[in-house]
C-alpha positions in Angstrom: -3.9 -34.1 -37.4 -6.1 -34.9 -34.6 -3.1 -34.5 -31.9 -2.7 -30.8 -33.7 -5.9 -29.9 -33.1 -5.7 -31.6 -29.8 -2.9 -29.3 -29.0 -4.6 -26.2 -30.1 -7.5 -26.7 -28.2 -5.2 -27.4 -24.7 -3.2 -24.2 -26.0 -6.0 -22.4 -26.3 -8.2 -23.0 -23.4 -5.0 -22.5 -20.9 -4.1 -18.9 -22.6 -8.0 -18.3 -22.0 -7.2 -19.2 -18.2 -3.9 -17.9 -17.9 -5.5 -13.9 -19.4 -9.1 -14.5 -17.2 -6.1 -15.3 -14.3 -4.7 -12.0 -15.1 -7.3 -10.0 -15.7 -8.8 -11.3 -12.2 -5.9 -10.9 -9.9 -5.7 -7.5 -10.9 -9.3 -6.2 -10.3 -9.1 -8.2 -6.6 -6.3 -6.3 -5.8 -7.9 -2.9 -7.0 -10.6 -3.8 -5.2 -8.8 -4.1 -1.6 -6.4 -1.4 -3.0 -5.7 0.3 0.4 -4.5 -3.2 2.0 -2.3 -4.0 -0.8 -0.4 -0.3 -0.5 -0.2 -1.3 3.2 1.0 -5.1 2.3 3.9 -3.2 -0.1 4.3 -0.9 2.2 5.4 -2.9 5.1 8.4 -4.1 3.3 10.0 -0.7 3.6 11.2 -0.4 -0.1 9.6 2.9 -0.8 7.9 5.4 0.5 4.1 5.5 0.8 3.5 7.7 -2.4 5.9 5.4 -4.5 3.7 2.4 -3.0 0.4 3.9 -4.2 2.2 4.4 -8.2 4.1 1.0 -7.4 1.0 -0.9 -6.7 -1.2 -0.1 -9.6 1.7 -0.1 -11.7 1.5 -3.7 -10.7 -2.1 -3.5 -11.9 -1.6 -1.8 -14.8 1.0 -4.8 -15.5 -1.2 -7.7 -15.0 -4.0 -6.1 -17.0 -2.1 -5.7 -19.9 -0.9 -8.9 -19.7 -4.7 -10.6 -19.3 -5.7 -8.7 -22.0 -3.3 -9.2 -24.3 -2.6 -12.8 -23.9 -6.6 -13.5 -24.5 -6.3 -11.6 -27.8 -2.9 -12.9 -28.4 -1.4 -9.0 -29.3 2.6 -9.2 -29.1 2.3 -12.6 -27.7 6.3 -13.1 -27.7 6.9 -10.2 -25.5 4.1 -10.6 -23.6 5.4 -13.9 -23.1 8.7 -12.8 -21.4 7.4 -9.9 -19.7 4.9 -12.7 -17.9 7.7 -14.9 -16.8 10.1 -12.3 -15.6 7.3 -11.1 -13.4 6.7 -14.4 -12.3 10.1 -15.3 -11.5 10.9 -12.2 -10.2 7.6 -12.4 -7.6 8.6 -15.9 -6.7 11.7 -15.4 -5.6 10.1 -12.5 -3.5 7.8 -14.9 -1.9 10.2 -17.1 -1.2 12.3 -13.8 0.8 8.6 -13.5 2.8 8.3 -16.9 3.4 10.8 -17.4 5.3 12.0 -13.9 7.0 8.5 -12.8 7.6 5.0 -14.3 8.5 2.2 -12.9 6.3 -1.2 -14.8 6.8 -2.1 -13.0 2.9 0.4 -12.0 0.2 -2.3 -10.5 -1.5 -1.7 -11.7 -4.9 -5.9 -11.9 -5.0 -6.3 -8.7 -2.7 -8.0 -8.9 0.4 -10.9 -11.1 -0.6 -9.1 -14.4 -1.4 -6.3 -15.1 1.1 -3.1 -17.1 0.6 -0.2 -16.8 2.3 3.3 -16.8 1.0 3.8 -20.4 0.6 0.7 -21.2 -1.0 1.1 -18.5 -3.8 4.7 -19.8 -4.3 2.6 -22.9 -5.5 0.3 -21.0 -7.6 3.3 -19.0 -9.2 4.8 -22.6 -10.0 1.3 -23.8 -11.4 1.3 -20.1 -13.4 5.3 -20.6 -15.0 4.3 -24.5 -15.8 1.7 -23.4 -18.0 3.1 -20.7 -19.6 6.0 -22.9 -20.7 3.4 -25.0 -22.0 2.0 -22.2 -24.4 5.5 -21.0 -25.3 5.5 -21.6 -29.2 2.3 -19.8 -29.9 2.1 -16.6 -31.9 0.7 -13.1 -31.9 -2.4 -13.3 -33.9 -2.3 -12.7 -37.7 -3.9 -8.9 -37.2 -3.8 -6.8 -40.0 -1.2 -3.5 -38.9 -3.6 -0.8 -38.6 -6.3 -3.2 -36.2 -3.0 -4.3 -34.3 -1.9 -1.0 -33.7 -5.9 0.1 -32.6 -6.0 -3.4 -30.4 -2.4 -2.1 -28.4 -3.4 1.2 -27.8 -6.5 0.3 -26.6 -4.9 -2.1 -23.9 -2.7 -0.1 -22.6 -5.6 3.1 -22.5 -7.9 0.4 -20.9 -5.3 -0.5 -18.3 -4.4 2.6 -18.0 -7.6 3.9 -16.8 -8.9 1.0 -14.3 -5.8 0.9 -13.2 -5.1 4.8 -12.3 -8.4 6.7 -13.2 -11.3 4.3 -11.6 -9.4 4.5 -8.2 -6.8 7.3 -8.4 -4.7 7.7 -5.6 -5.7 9.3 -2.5 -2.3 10.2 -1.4 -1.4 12.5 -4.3 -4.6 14.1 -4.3 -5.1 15.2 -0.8 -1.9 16.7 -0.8 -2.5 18.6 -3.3 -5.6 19.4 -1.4 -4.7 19.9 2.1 -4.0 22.8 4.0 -0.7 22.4 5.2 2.1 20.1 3.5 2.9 17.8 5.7 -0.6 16.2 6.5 -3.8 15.6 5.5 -5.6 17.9 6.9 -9.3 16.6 5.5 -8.4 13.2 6.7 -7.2 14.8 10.1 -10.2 16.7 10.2 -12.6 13.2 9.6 -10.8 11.5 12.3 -11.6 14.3 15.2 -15.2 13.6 14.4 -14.6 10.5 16.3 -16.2 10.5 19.9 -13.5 9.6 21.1 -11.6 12.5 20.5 -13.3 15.2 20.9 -11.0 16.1 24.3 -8.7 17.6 21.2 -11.5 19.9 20.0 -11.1 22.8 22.9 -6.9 24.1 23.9 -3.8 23.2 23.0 -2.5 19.9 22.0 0.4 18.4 20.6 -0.7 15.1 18.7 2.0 12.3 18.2 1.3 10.0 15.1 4.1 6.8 15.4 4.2 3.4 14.0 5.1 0.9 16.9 7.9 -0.6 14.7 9.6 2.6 13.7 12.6 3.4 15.3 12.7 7.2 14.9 9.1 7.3 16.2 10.5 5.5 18.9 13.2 8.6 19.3 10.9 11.1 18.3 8.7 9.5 21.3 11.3 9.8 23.5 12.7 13.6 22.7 8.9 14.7 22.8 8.5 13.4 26.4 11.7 14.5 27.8 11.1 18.1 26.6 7.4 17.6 28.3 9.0 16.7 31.6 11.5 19.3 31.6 9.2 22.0 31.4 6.4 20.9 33.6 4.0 20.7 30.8 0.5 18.0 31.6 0.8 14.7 30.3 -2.8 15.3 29.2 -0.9 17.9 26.6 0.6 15.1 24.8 -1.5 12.7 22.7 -0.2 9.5 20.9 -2.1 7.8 17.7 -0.2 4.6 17.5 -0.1 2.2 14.2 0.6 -1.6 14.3 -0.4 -4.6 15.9 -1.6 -5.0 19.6 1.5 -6.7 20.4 4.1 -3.9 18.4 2.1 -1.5 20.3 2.3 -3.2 23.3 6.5 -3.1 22.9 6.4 0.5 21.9 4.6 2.0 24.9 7.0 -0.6 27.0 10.2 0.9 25.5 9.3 4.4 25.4 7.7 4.3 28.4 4.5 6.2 28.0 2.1 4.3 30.3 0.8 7.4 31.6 0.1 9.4 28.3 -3.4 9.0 26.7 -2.6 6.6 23.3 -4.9 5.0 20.6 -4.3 2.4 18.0 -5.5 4.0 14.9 -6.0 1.5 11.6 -3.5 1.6 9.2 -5.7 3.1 6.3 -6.3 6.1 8.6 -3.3 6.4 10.1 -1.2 6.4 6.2 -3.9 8.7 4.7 -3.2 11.0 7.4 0.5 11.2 7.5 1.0 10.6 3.6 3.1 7.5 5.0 5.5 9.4 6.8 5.7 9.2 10.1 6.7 9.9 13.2 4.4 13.0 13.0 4.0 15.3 15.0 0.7 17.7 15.0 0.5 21.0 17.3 -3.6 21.8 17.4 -5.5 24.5 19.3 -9.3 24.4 19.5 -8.9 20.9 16.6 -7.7 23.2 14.2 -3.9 22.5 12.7 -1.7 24.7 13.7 1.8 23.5 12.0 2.8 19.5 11.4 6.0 18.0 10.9 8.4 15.2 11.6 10.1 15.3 15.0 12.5 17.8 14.3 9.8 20.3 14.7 9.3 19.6 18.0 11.4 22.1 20.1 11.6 24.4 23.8 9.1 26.7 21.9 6.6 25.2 20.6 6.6 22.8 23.5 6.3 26.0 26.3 2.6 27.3 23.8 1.5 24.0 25.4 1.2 25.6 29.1 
């Protein structure tokens, strides 16, 4: 009897963990929510407004599962759904540990760092004690409290998850003034000192991720058409994303030494061009005149720049 209740007690105090685990990794990544997008982002899977859904779906997930393995509702299910995840985002891991070289996963958000490798560990740790909890069961609730206890879960999840933080992506473009930016974001960057050149004429404003090849094509299409037709370098204004050193290689490949450029943080630079990018933005007197990708740069609309 006494290694039952032994056993309970070690069941119970790591289902405890294992929910408050949950339940935790979950708000920290709410809580960073931009640089977890980014993280996901970086992998190239989907676009940036399937990132913002894909992340807090991943939220959503972990919340559910917290919640419900403290309260043991549909424990069994639960269960599984908890070490698919976890084998699934292992094996993921593993892909990142050895093709790429993250310093943060963000499996805790931004606030608590591990890097591929150590959260490979954790994952282990996670699976070992969910095998350990295996042959519990769902809580003896009567059908109607059950039923309340689910809905409220998923409702609860639900709304930290998509309401507390909703994403900025969908909204603005909903909001903005033309379709293929964000203007209000566009708008809040100009108020930078450093750009208030762009406030007075004609401008045509290049928004390119260093590692992107078609901004790298884009890059190059933009500047041949400015030489061709004699039009100012000064015309022509680059807002790179990336790291010093992918910066560093774009400018060296495309050759724009001479063109004004800035790096422009990643949460800026995706909240301005919804993620897609190269973009290209004609402006007169900082107002947007028409945006789009690169194949809306042509003869014409480079000549208004004159």
């Amino acid at each position: 009897m006494s290694n039952r209740n032994n056993s309970s007690v070690i069941n119970l105090t790591i289902r405890l963990l294992l929910g408050v685990f949950f339940i935790g990794t979950a708000v920290l990544k709410l809580l960073s929510i931009d640089n977890f997008e980014i993280y996901i982002y970086s992998f190239n899977i989907f676009s940036y407004i399937t990132t913002t859904f894909f992340s807090r779906l991943l939220i959503f997930i972990e919340l559910i599962i917290g919640i419900s393995l403290i309260f043991k509702i549909c424990f069994k299910q639960i269960w599984w759904l908890t070490m698919l995840m976890m084998v699934f985002f292992t094996i993921f891991l593993i892909y990142a540990a050895i093709f790429r070289n993250d310093s943060n996963c963000h499996c805790f958000g931004s606030l608590v760092e591990l890097d591929p490798k150590q959260s490979i560990i954790k994952n282990i740790i996670t699976l070992a004690l969910l095998i350990i909890i295996k042959n519990e069961k769902s809580h003896d609730y009567k059908p109607v409290l059950k039923r309340w206890l689910a809905a409220s879960t998923i409702l609860i999840s639900l709304v930290v998850s998509f309401v507390l933080l909703p994403m900025d992506v969908i909204y603005n473009r909903i909001y903005s003034e033309k379709e293929n930016i964000n203007t209000a974001a566009f708008y809040e960057s100009l108020n930078d000192s450093t750009y208030v050149e762009l406030q007075h004429g004609r401008y045509l404003i290049n928004y390119a991720l260093a590692g992107c090849k078609y901004c790298r094509l884009g890059t190059e299409k933009v500047t041949m058409m400015i030489d061709r037709h004699g039009i100012s370098h000064d015309k022509l204004k680059f807002f790179i994303g990336g790291s010093d050193e992918a910066i560093g290689r774009f400018i060296e490949i495309t050759g724009i030494y001479d063109y004004e450029h800035w790096k422009i943080p990643a949460p800026e630079f995706m909240a301005i061009t919804y993620g897609q990018f190269p973009l290209y933005v004609f402006v007169e007197d900082g107002k947007v005149v028409k945006a789009g990708d690169f194949r809306m740069v042509d003869d014409k609309l480079i000549m208004l720049l004159q």
